[in-house]
N, C-alpha and C positions, 0 to 999 in steps of 0.2 A: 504494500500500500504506500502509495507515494503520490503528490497532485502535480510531479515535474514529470511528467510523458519522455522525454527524455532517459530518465533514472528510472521506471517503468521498462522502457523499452530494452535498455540495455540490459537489466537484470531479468528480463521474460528469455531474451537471445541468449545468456551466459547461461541461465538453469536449463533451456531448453536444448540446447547442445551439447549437457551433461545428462539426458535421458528422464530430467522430470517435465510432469506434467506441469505446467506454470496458469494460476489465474490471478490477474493483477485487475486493481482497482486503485481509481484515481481518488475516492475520501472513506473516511475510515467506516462511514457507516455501511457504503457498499461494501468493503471487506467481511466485516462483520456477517452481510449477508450471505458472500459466498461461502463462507466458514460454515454460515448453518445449513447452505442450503449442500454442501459436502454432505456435514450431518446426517443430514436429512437422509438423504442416499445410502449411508450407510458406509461414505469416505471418510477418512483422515487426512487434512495436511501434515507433510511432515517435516514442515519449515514455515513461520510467519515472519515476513521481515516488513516493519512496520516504520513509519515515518515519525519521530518523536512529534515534530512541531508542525501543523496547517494552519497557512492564515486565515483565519475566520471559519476554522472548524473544528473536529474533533484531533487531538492527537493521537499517537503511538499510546499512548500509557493509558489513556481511559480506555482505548480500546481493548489493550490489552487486557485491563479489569473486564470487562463483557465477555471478550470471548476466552476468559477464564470461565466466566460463569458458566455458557454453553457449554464447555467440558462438563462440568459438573452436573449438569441436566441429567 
């Protein structure tokens, strides 16, 4: 999760040429959703690399409180 398309882009191409599946979201509450909606399906990521700071949105760190939470569902 990251809202620089740039930093998105190049870490989709670096993980995806090392054999994972990659789903990138540009704010954190979209992440969040992909996370559940993995869940959902009955996937696991098996890496979250999240963006500490968004201007005028959620960060890295609350998000990471939520989709702690969703684990623990």
């Amino acid at each position: 999760m990251d809202d620089e398309e740039p930093i998105r882009d190049l870490v989709t191409f670096t993980l995806d040429r090392l054999g994972y599946e990659v789903s990138a979201a540009e704010t954190a509450l979209r992440g969040i959703e992909l996370y559940r909606e993995a869940i959902g399906r009955g996937r696991r990521f098996d890496l979250v690399i999240l963006d500490l700071t968004l201007p005028g949105g959620m960060g890295g760190k609350e998000a990471l409180k939520r989709l702690s939470k969703s684990i623990l569902r």
